[in-house]
C-alpha positions as CSV (number, residue, x, y, z in Angstrom):
1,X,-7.2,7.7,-0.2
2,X,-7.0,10.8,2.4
3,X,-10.3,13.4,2.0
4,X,-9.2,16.6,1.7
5,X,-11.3,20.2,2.2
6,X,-10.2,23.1,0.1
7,X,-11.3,26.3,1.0
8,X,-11.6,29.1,-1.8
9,X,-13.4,32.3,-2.1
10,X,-13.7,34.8,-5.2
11,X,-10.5,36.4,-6.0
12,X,-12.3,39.9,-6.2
13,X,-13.5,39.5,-2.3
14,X,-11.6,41.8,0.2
15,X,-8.7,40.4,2.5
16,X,-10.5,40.9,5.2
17,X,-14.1,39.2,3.7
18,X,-14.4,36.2,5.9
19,X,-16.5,33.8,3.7
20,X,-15.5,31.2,2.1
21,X,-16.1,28.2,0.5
22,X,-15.0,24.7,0.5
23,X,-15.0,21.9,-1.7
24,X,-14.5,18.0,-0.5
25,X,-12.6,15.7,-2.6
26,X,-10.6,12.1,-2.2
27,X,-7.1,13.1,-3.2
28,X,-3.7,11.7,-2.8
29,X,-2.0,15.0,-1.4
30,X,-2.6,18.3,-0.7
31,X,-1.4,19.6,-4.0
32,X,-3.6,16.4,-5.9
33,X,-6.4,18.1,-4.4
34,X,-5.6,22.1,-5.6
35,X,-5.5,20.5,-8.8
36,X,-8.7,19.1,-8.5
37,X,-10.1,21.8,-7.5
38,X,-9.1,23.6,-10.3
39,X,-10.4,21.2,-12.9
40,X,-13.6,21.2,-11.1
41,X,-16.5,23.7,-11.8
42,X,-15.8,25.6,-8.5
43,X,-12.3,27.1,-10.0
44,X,-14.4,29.8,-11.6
45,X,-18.1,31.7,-10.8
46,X,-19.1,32.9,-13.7
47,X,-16.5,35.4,-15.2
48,X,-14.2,35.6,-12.5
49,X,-11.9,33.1,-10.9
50,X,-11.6,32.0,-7.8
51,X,-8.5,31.5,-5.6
52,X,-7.7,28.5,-2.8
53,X,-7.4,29.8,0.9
54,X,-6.7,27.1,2.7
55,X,-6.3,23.0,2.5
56,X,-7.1,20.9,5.5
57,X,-6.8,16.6,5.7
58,X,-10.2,15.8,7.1
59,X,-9.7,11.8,6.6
């Protein structure tokens, strides 16, 4: 199964706020992994949510 990094940041951070964060997972597709993502602790932080930024195939 491909590896997948998907890159998220809070969605209260500025456009123009470079960091960001990225969490690994085995997934089938691109979209397998968004979902994973958002099943996984790292959807939210603490009372506000987080959004997805970017997806990239790493393996």
């Amino acid at each position: 199964m491909p590896r997948y990094n998907v890159y998220f940041k809070s969605e209260n951070a500025s456009p123009w706020d470079s960091n960001r964060s990225s969490y690994t997972v085995d997934a089938s597709s691109e979209s397998d992994a968004i979902s994973k993502w958002e099943r996984s602790s790292y959807a939210t932080n603490g009372s506000c949510r987080n959004k997805v930024v970017g997806v990239e195939k790493i393996g």
